[in-house]
Structure formats: C-alpha cells, structure tokens
C-alpha positions in Angstrom: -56.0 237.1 47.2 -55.2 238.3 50.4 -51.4 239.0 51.3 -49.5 237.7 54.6 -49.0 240.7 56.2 -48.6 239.6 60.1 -47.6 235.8 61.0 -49.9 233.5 62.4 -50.2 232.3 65.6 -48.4 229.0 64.5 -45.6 230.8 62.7 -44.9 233.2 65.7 -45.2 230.3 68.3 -42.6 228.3 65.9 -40.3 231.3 66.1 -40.8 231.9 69.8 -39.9 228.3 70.1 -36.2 228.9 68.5 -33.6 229.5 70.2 -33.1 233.2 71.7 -29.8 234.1 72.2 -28.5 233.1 68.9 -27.6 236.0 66.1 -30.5 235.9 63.5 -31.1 237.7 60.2 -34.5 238.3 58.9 -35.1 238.4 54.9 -37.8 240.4 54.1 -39.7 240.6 51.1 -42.0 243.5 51.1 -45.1 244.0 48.2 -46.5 247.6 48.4 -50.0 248.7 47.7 -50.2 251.1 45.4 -52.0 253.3 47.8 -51.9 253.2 51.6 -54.9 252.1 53.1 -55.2 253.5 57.0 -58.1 253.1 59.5 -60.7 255.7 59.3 -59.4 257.1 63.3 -55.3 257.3 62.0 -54.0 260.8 61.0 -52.9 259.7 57.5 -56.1 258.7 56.6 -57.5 260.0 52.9 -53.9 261.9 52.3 -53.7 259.8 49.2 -50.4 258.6 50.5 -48.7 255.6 48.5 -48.0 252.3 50.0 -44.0 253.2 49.2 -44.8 256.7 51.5 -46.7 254.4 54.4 -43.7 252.0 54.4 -41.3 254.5 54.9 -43.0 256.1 57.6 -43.2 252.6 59.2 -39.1 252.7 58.9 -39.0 256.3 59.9 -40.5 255.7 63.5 -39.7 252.6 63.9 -35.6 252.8 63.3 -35.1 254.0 67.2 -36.6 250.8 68.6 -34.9 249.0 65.8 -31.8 250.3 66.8 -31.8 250.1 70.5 -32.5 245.9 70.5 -29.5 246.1 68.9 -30.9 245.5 65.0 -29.5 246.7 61.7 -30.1 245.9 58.2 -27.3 244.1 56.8 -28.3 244.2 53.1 -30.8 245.6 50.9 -31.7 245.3 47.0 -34.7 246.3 45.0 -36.0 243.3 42.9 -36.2 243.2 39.3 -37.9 239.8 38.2 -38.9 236.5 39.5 -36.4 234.0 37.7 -37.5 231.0 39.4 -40.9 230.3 41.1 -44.6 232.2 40.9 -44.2 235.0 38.4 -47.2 236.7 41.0 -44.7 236.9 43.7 -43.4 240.1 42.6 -41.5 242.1 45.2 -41.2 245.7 45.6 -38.4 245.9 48.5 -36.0 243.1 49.6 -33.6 243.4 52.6 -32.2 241.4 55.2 -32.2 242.7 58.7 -29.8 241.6 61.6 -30.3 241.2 65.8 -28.4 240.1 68.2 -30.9 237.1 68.7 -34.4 236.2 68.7 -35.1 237.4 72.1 -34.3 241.2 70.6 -36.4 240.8 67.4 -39.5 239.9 69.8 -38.6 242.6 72.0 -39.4 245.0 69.1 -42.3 243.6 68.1 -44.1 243.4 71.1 -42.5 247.4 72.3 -45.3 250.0 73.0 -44.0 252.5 70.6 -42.8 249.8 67.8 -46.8 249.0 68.0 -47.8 252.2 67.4 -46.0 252.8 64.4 -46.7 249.3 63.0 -50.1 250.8 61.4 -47.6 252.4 58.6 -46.6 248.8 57.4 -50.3 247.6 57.2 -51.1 250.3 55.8 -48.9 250.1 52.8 -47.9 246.5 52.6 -49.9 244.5 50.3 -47.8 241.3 50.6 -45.1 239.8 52.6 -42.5 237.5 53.3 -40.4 237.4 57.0 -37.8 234.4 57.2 -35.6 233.8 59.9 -32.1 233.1 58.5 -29.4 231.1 61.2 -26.5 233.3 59.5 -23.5 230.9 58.4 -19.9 231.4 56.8 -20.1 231.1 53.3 -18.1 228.9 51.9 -16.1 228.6 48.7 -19.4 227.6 46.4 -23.3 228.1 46.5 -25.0 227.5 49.8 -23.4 226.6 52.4 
C-alpha cells in the first residue's frame, strides 16, 4: 500500500480554493518509516537514519519558515491505539499546527528553503494525514 505523503492536485486546488485570510489549524497525522529512505544525490543517503531522525530534521530546518508565516503548533500528542476506525491506520506522531490563514500555510509550502528541506519528511514519512481545521469555540459538550 502506498501512503499519502503529498496532496493531490485536487486536494491542493480544494484548499487553495478556501478562503485565505481566515485563522486555520492543520491536524496532522504522521506514520514513520522505520528507516529513512533518501534519494541516491541527498547527503543523508545510506546513514541508516530512522524515519523518526528524517522527520525531525524535516522540523529542525523547516521551524524558521514555519515561524516567520506566522505558524505554531498548538497541540501535540503521541497516539496510542485506534479506538474507532481501520486498526491499519496506526499513527506515530499527532499534532495540530496553527497560521494566521491559508494564504501563510501556502506561503510555506511553496518557500525556496521550506522546499529544500521537505526531502526529510519524504524521506521518513510512510503515511499521512493533513486536514484543514476552521478553529471554533468549544462549547459546553462534544463538538461544537
């Protein structure tokens, strides 16, 4: 089975279509692979580096770019078992990261040096999940 690691055209046209200027947390679910697979021409390359190591490389160089559209990460956890839905979609790392809108999350992605470091997620993720979360009060019970 192959993982979603990077969305598809469709799913990045659907987000680019949302509004921009809204705040806008992503949940993440993140999957390592047990070992890093990089490119034959990257650096890292044979190190026998762990997808766990590769991922936070990818967090290490990335965190400035993060940081200056304005992002932070909101919340984090470390799942321990699927309780409802596909006991397959196991989940290594879970967090929820914040921007100012959509507008700053797709300057990051698309920044020179955010796409340069971007080969240390491949590299170690095995599987993924990206939503984009309108943030709301919470109320007095579940959900809304």
């Amino acid at each position: 089975m192959t993982g979603s690691i990077d969305p598809t055209r469709p799913q990045f046209d659907a987000f680019k279509g949302l509004p921009r200027d809204t705040p806008i947390q992503m949940l993440n679910l993140v999957r390592l692979k047990p070992l890093a697979e990089y490119p034959e021409d990257h650096p890292d390359h044979g190190k026998g580096l762990s997808g766990l190591d590769a991922y936070r490389a990818y967090g290490r160089e990335s965190a400035e770019v993060f940081a200056r559209v304005g992002g932070r990460q909101v919340w984090a956890g470390r799942p321990e078992t699927v309780v409802t839905g596909p006991q397959d979609e196991r989940w290594d790392l879970a967090f929820i990261a914040e921007y100012p809108g959509g507008g700053a999350f797709l300057a990051m992605v698309t920044d020179p040096g955010y796409r340069a470091v971007v080969k240390h997620r491949t590299a170690g993720v095995e599987d993924s999940r990206l939503i984009r979360l309108a943030p709301l009060t919470p109320g007095e019970g579940f959900g809304e």
